[in-house]
VEXLO-347391 format. One line per 4 residues: their letters; for each residue x, y, z of N, C-alpha, C. Coordinates in Angstrom, 1 decimal. Layout:
N
a> X,Y,Z,X,Y,Z,X,Y,Z | ...
//
This chain:
313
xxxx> 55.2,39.7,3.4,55.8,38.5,4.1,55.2,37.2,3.4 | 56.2,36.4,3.0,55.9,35.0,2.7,55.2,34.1,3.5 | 54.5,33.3,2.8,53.5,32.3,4.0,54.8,31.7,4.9 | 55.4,30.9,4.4,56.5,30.1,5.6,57.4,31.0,6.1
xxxx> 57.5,32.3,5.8,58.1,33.1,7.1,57.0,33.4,7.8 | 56.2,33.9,7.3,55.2,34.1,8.7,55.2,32.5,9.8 | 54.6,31.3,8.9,53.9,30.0,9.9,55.6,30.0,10.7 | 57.0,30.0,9.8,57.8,30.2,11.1,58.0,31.2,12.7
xxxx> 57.6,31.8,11.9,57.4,33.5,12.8,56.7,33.3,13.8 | 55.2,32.4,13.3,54.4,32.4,14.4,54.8,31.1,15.6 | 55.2,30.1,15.0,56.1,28.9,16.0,57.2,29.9,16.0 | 57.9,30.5,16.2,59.2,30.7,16.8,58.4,31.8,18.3
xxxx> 57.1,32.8,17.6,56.6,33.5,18.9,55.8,32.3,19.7 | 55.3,31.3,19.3,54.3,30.5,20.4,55.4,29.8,21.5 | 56.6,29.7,20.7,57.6,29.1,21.9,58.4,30.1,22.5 | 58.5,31.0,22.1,58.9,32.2,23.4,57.6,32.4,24.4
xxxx> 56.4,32.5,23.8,55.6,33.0,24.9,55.6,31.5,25.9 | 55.8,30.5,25.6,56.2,29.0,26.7,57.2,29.5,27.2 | 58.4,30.1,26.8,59.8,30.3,27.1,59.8,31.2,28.4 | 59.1,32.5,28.1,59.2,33.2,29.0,57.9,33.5,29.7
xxxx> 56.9,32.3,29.7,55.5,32.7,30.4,55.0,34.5,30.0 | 54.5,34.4,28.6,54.3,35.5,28.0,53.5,35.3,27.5 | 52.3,36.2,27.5,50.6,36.3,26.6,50.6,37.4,25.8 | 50.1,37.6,24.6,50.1,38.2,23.9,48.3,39.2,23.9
xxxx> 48.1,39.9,24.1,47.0,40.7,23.8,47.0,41.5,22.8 | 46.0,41.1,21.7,46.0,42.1,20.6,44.9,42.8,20.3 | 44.3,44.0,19.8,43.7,44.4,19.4,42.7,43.9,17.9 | 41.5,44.3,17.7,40.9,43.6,16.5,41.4,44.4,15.6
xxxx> 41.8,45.9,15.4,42.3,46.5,14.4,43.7,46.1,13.8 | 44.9,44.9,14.4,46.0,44.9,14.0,45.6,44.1,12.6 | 47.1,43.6,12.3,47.1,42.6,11.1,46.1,41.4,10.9 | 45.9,40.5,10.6,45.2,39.3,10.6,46.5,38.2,11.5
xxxx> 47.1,38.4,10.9,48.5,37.2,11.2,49.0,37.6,12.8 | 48.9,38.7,13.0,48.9,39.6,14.2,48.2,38.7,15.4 | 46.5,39.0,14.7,45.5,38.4,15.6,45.8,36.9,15.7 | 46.0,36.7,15.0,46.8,35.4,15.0,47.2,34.3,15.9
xxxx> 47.9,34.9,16.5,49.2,34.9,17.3,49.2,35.2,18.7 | 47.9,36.1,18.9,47.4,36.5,20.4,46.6,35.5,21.0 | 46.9,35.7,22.3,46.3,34.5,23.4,44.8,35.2,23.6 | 44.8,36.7,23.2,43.6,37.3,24.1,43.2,38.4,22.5
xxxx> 42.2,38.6,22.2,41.7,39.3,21.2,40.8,40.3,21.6 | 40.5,41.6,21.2,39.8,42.1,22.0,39.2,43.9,21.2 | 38.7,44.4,21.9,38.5,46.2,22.0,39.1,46.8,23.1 | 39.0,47.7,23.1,39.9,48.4,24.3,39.9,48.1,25.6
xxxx> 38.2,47.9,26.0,37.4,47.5,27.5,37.9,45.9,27.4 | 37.5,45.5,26.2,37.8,43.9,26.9,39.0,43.7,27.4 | 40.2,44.3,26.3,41.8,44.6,27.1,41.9,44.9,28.3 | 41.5,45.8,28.4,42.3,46.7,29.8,41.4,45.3,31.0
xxxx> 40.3,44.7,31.1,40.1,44.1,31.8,40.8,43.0,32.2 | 40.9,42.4,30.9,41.9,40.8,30.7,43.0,41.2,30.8 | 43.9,42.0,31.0,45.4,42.5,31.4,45.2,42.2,32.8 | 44.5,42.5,33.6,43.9,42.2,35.2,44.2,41.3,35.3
xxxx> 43.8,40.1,34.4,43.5,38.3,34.7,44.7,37.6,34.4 | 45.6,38.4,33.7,46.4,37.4,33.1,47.2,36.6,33.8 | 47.3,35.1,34.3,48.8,34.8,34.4,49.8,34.2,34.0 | 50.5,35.8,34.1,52.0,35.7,33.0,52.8,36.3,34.1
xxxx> 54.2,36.7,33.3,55.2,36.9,33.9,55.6,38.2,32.8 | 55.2,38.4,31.4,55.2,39.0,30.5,53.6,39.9,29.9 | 53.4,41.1,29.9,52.2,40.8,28.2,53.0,41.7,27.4 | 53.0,40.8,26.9,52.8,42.4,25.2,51.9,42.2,24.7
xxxx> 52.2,43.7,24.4,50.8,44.2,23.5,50.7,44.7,22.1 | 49.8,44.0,21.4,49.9,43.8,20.0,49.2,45.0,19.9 | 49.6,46.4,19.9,48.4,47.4,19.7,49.2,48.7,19.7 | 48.4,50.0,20.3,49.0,50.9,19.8,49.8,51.4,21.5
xxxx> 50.6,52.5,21.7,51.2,52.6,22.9,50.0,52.9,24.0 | 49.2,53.9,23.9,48.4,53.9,25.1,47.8,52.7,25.5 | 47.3,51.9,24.8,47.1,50.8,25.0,48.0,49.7,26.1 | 49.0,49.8,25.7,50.4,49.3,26.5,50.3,49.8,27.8
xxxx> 50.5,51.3,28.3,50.4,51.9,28.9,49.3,51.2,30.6 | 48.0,51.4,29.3,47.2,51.2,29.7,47.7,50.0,30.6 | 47.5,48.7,30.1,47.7,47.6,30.6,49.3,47.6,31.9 | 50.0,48.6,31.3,51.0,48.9,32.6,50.3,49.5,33.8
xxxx> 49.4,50.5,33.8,49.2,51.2,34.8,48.4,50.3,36.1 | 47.5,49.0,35.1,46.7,47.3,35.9,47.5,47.1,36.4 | 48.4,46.6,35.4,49.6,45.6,36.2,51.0,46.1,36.1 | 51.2,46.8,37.5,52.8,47.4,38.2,53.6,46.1,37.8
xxxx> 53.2,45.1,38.3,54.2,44.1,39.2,54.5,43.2,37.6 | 53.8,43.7,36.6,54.0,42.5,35.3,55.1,43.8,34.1 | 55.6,43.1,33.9,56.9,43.2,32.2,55.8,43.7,31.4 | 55.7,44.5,30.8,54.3,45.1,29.8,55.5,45.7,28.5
xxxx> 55.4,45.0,27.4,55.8,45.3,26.4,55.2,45.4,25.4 | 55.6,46.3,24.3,55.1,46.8,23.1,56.2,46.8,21.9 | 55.6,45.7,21.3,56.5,45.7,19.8,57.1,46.7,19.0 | 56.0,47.8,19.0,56.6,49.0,17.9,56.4,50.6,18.9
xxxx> 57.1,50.4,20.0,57.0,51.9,20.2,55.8,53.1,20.0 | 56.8,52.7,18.7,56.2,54.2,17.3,55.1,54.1,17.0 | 54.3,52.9,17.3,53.2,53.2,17.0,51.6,53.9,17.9 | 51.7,55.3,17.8,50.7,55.8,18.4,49.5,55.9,18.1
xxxx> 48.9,57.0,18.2,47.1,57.4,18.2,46.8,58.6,17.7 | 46.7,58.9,16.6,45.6,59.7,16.5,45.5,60.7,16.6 | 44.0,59.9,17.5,43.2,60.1,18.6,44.2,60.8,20.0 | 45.2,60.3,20.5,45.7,60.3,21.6,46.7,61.4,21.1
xxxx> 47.3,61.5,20.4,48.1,62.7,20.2,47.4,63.9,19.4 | 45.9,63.7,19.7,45.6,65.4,19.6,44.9,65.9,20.7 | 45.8,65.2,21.8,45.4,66.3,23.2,46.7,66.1,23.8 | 47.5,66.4,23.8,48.7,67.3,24.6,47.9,67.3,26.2
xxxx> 48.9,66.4,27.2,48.6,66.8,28.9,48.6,68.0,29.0 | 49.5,68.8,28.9,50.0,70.2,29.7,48.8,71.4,28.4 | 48.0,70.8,27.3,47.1,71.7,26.8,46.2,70.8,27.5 | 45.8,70.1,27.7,44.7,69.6,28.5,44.6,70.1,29.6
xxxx> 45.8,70.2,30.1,45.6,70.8,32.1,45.0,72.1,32.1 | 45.9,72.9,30.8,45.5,74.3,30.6,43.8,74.5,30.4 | 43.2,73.4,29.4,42.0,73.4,29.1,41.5,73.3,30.4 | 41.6,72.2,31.0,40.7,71.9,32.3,40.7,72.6,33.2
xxxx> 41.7,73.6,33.4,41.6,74.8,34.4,40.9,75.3,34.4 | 40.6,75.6,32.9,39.1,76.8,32.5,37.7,76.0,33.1 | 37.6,75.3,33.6,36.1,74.5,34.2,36.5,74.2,35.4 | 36.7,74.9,36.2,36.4,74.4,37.9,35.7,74.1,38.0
xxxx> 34.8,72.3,38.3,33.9,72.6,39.0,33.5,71.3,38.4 | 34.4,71.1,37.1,33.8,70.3,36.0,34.2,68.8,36.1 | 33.8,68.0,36.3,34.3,66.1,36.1,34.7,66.1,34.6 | 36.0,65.4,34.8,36.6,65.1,33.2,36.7,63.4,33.0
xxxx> 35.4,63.1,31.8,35.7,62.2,31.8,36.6,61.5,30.2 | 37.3,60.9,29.9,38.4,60.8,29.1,38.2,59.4,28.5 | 38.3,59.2,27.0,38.3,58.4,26.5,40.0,57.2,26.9 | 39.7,55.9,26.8,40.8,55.3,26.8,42.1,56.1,25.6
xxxx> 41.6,56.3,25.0,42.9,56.7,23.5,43.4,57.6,23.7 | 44.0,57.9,25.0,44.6,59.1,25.4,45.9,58.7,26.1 | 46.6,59.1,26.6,47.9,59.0,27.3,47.9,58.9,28.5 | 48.7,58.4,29.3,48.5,57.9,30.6,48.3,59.3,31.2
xxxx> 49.5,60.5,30.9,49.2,61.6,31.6,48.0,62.8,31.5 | 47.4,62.0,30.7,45.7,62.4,30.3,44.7,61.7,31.0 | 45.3,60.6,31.4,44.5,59.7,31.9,44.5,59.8,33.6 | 45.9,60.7,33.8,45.9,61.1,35.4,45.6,63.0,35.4
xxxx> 44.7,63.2,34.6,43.8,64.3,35.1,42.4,64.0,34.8 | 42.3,62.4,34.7,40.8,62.2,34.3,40.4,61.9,35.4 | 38.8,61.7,35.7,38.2,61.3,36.5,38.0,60.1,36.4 | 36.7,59.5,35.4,36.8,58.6,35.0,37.3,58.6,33.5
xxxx> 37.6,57.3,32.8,37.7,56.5,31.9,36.6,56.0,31.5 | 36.4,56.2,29.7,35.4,55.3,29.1,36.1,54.8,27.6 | 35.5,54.1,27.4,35.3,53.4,25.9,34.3,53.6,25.1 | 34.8,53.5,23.5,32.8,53.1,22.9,32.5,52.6,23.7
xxxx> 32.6,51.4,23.9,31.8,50.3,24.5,30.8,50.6,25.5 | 31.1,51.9,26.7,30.5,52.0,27.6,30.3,53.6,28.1 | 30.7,54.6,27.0,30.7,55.9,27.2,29.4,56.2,27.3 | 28.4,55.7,27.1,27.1,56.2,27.8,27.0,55.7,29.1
xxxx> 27.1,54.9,29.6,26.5,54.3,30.4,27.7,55.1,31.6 | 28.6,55.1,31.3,29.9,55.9,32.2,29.5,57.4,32.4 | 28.9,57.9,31.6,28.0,60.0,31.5,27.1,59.4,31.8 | 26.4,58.8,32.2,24.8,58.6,32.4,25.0,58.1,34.2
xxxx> 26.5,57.6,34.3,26.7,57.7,35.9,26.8,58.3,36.5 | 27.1,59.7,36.0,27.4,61.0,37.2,26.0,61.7,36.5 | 25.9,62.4,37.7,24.5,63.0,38.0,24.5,64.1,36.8 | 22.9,64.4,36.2,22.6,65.0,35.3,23.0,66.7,35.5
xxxx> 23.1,67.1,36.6,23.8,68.0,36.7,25.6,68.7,37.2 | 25.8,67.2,37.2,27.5,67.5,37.3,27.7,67.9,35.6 | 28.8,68.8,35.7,28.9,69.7,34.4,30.1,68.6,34.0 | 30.6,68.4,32.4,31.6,67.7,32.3,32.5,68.2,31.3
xxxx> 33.8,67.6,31.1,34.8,67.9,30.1,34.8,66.4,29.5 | 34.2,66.5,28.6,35.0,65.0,27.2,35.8,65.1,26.3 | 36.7,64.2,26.6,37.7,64.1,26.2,38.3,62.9,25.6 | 38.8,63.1,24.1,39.3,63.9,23.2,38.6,63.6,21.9
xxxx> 37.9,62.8,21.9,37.2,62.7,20.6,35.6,63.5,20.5 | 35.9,64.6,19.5,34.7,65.3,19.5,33.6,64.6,18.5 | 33.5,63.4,17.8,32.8,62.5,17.6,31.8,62.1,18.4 | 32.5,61.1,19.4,32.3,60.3,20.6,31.4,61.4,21.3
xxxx> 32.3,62.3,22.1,31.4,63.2,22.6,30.2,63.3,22.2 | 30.5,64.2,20.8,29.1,64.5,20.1,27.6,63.8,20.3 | 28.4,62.5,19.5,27.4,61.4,20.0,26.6,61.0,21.5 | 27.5,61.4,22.4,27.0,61.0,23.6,26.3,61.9,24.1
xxxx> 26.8,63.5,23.4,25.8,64.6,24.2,24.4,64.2,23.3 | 24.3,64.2,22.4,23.3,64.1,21.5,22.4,62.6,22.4 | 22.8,61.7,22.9,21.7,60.6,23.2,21.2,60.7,24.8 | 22.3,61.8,25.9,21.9,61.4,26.9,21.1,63.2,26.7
xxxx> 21.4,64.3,26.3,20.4,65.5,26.1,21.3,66.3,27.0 | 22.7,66.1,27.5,23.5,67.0,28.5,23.7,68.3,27.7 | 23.5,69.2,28.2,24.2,70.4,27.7,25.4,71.2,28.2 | 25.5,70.3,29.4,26.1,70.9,30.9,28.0,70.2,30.3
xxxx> 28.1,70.2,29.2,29.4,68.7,28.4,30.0,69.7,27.2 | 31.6,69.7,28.1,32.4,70.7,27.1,33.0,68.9,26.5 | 33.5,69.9,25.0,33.7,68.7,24.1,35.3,68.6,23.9 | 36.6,68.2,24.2,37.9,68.6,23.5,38.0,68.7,22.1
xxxx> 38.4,69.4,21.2,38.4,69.0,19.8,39.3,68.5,19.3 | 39.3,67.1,19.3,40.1,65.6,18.7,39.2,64.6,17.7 | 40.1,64.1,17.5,39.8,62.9,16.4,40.7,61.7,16.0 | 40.0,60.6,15.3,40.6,59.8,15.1,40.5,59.9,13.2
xxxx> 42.2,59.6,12.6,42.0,60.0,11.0,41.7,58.7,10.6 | 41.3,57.8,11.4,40.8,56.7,10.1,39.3,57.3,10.3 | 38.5,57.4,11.4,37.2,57.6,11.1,36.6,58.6,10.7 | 37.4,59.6,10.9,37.7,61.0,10.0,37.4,60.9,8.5
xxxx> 37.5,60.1,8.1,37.6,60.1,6.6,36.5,59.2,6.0 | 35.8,58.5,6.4,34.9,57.8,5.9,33.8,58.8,4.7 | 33.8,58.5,3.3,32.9,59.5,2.7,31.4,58.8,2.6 | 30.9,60.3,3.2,29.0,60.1,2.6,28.9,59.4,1.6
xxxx> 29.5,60.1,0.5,28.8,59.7,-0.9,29.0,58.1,-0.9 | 30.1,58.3,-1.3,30.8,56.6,-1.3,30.2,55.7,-0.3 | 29.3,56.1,1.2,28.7,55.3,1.4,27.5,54.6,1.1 | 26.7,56.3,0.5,25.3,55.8,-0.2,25.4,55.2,-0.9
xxxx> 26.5,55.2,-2.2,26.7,54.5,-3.3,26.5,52.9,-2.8 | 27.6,52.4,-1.5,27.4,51.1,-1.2,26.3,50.8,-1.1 | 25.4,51.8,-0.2,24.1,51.6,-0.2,22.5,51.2,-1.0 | 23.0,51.5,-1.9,22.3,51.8,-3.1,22.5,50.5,-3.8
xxxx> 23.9,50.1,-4.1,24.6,48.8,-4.6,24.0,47.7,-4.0 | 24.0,47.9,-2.4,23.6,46.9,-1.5,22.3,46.5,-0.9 | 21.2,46.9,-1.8,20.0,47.7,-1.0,19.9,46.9,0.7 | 20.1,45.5,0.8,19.4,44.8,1.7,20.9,44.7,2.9
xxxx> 21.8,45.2,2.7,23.1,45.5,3.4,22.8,46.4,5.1 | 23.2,45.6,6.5,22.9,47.1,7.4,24.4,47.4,7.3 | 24.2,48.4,7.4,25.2,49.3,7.8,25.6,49.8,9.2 | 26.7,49.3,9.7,27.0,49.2,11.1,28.6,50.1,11.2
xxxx> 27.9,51.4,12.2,29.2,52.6,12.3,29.7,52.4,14.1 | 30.8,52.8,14.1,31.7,53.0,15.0,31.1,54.5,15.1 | 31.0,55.1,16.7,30.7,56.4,17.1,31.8,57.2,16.8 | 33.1,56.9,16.5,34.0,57.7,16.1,33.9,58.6,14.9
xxxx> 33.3,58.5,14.0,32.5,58.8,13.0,31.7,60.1,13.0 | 31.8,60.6,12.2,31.5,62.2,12.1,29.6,61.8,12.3 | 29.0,62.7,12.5,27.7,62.6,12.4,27.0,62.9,11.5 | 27.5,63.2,10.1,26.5,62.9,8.9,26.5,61.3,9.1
xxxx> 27.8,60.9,9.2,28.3,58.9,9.0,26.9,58.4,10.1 | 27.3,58.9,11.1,26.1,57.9,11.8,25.1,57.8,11.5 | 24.7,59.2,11.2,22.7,59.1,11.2,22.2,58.4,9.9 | 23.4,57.6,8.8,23.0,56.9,7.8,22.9,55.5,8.6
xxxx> 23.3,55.0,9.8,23.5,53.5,10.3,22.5,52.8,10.6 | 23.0,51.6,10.9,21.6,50.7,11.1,22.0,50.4,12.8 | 23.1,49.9,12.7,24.1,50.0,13.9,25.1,51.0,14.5 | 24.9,51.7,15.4,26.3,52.5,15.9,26.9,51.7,17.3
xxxx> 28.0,51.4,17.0,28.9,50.9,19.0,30.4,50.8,18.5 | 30.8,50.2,20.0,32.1,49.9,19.2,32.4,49.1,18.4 | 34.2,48.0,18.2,34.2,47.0,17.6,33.9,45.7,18.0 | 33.3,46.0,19.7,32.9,44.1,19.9,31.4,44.7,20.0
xxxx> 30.8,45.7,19.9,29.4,46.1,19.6,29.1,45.3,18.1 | 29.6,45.9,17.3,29.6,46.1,16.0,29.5,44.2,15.7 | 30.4,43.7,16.2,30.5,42.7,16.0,29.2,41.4,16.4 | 29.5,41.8,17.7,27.8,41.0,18.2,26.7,41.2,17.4
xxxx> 26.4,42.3,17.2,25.4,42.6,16.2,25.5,42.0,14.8 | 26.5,42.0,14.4,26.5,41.5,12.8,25.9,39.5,13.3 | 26.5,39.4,14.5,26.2,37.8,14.9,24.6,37.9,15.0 | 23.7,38.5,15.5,22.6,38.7,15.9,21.1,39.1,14.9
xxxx> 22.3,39.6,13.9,21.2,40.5,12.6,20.8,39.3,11.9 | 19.6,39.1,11.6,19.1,38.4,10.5,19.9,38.5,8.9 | 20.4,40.1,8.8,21.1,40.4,7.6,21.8,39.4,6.9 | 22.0,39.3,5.8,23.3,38.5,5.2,25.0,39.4,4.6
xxxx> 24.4,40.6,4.6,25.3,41.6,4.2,25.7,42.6,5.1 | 26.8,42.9,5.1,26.6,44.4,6.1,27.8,44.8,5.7 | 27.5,46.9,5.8,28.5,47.7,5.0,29.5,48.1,6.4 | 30.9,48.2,6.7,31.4,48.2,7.7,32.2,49.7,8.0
xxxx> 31.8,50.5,8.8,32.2,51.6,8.9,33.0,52.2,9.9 | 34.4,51.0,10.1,35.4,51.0,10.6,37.0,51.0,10.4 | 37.6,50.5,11.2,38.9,50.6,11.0,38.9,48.9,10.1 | 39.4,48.7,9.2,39.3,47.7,8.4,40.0,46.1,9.2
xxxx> 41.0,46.4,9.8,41.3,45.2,10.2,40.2,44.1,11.2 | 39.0,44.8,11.6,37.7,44.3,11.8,37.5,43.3,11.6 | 37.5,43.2,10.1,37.2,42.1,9.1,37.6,41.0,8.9 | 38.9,40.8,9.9,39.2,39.2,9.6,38.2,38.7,11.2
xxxx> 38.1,39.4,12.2,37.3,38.8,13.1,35.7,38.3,12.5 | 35.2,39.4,12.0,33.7,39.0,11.1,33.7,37.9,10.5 | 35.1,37.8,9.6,34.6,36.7,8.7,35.0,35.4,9.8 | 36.0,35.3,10.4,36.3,33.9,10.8,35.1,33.9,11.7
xxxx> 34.0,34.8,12.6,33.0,34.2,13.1,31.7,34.0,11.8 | 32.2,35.0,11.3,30.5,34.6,10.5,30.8,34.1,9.3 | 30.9,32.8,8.7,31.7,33.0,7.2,30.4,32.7,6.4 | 29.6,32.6,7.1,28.5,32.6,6.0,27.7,33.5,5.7
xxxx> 28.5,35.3,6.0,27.6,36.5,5.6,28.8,37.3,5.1 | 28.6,38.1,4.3,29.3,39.3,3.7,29.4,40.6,4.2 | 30.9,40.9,4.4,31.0,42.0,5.0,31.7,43.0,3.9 | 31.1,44.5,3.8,32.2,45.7,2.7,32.3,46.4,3.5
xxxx> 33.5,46.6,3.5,34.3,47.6,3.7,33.5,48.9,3.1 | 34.0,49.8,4.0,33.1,51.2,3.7,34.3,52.2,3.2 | 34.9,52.6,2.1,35.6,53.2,1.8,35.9,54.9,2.2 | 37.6,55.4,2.4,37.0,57.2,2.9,37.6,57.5,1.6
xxxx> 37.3,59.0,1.8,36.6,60.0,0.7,37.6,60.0,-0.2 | 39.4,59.8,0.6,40.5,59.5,-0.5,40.8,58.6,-0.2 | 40.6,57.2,-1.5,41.1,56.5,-1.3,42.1,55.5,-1.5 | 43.1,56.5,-2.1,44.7,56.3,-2.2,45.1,56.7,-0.5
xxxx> 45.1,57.1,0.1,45.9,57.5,1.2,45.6,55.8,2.6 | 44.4,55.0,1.6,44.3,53.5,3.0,44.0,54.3,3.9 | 43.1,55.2,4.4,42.5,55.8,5.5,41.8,55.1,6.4 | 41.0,54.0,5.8,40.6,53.1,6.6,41.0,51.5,7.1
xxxx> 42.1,52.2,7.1,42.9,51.3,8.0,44.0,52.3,8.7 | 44.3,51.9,10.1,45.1,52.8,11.4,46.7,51.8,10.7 | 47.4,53.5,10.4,48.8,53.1,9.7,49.5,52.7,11.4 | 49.1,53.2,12.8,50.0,53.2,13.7,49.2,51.3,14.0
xxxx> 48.1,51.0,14.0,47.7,49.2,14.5,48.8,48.5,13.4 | 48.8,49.0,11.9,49.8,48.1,11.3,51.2,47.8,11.3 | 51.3,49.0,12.3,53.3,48.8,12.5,53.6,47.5,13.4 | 52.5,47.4,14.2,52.9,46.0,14.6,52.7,44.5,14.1
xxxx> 53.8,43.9,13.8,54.1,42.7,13.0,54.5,41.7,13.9 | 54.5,40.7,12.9,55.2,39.5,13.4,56.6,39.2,13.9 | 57.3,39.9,12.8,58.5,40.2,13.0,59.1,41.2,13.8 | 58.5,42.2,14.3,58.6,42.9,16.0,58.6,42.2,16.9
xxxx> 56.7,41.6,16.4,56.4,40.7,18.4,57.8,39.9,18.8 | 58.0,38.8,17.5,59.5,38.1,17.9,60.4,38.6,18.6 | 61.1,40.0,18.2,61.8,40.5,18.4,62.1,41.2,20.0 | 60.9,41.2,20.0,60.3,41.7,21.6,60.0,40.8,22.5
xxxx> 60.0,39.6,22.1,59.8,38.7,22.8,61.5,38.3,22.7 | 62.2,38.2,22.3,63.1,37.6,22.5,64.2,38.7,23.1 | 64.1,39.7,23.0,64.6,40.7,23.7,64.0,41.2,25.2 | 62.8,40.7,25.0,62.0,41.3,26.1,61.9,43.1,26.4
xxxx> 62.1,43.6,25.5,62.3,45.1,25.3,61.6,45.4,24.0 | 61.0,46.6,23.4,60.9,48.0,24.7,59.8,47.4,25.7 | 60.1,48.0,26.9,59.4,48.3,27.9,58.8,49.2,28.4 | 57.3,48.9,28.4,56.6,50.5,29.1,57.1,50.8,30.3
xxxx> 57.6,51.8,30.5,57.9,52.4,32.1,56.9,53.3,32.5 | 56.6,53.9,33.4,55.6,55.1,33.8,55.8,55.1,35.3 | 56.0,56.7,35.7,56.5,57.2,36.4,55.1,56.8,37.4 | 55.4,56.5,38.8,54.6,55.5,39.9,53.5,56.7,40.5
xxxx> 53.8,57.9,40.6,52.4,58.9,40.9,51.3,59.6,39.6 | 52.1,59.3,38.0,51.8,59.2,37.1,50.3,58.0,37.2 | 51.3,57.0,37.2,50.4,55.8,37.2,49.4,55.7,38.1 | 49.6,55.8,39.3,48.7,56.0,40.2,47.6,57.0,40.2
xxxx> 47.5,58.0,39.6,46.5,58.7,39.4,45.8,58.1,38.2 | 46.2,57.4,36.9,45.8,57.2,35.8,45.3,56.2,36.3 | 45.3,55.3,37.1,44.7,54.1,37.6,43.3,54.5,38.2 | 43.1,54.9,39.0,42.1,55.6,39.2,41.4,55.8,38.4
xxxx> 41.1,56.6,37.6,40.2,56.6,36.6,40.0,55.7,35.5 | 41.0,54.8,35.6,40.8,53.5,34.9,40.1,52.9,35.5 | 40.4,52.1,37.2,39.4,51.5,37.4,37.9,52.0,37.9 | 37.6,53.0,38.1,36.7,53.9,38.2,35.6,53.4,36.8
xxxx> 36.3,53.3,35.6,36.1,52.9,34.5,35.5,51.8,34.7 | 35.9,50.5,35.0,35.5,49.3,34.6,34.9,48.9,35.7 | 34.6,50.0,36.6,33.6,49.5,38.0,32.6,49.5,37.1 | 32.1,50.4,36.6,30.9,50.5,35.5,30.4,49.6,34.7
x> 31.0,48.8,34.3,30.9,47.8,33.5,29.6,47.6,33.7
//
């Protein structure tokens, strides 16, 4: 995209969202021009909360569909739109509901608690909801002996059985392919290049990746921290689009990119955050379509364990 179709792009969306009392919430992983353009910037937890606050009459969501979802299931009574459909998870499409229900039958007895990156109808057999942001502190709420099911990233999980010592925590086996792919080697190498660099990982991240970090959280973890470190460098062991938030706060420290293991396939960057453009949001805004729909006992159970979620906070 050319610079003056974009700066058009983005005046032709700042007067629709006037037009039709419409806010924009995007994710840190979209485009830069993306982020842009949004009234509300965020990670998953800060979203799903500020969808609560908004007043609009519209949101769309610059992000992926469960995300959307998400923000439908807050707000019934609000237009909740999503630029590119097609853009999914992952993460969220490697747990199948109806293989989930199957799974969870096998543990009577068991509390399921469920990462946001999952589908609304995953999200109404959960108990609670967590995020990086707060997946410890969300397992560290139910009593050391309630037995659990986590779900769907066996990363996350991992990580979280490993810090709180549960043993009593079945894991779903999911993942996310951008964090999936981050290589060892090629990180040491940064390392080595970098000597005085921290290295700050996302828990999504396989656990050879972590136990090299200096920092592990999510992306407004990750981020605070880089504000906070004395460091001047830091190696970044995320989804790439990160990096326009780093730099416009910190422009006076250096941030690398942490390369995965192939890196012809752009693995570290989510091909489904990039489907949404400038030229969608428009499109969606001026159409006001697609529209998240979700079925109202659907939603109503998925809410629940949403806000169950952010009682936590």
């Amino acid at each position: 995209m050319n610079v003056d179709n974009s700066a058009e792009l983005a005046r032709r969306i700042e007067a629709l969202k006037r037009e039709k009392k419409a806010v924009i919430l995007a994710h840190y992983y979209t485009r830069p021009e993306v982020q842009a353009v949004a009234d509300f910037l965020g990670d998953s937890l800060a979203l799903s909360v500020q969808a609560q606050q908004v007043d609009a009459r519209i949101i769309l969501f610059a992000g992926v569909h469960f995300m959307a979802e998400t923000a439908k299931v807050l707000c019934p009574d609000k237009k909740v739109l999503i630029p590119c459909p097609e853009a999914g998870c992952s993460l969220a499409e490697s747990c199948d509901a109806r293989d989930f229900a199957a799974f969870k039958a096998r543990y009577p007895g068991y509390k399921v608690v469920s990462y946001v990156n999952t589908t609304v109808e995953v999200k109404a057999l959960t108990d609670i909801c967590c995020t990086s942001s707060n997946a410890l502190k969300v397992v560290e709420s139910l009593p050391a002996d309630q037995p659990l099911i986590f779900a769907p990233d066996r990363n996350l999980g991992s990580y979280i059985q490993k810090l709180t010592g549960r043993q009593n925590m079945v894991i779903w086996d999911g993942a996310c392919h951008v964090h999936e792919e981050f290589s060892l080697e090629k990180l040491l190498q940064l390392k080595r290049q970098h000597p005085d660099a921290k290295v700050v990982v996302h828990p999504e991240c396989r656990a050879y990746i972590v136990e090299v970090a200096d920092y592990v959280g999510s992306t407004a973890g990750i981020l605070d921290y880089c504000g906070r470190s004395q460091a001047r460098e830091f190696i970044v062991v995320t989804e790439a689009g990160i990096l326009a938030e780093m730099q416009k706060r910190y422009p006076d420290k250096v941030f690398i990119p942490a390369p995965p293991d192939d890196e012809t396939c752009g693995c570290n960057n989510c091909r489904y955050m990039k489907m949404v453009t400038l030229e969608n949001i428009c499109s969606c805004l001026e159409n006001e379509a697609p529209e998240i729909q979700i079925d109202e006992e659907v939603r109503r159970a998925a809410e629940r364990s949403i806000r169950n979620m952010i009682a936590i906070r």
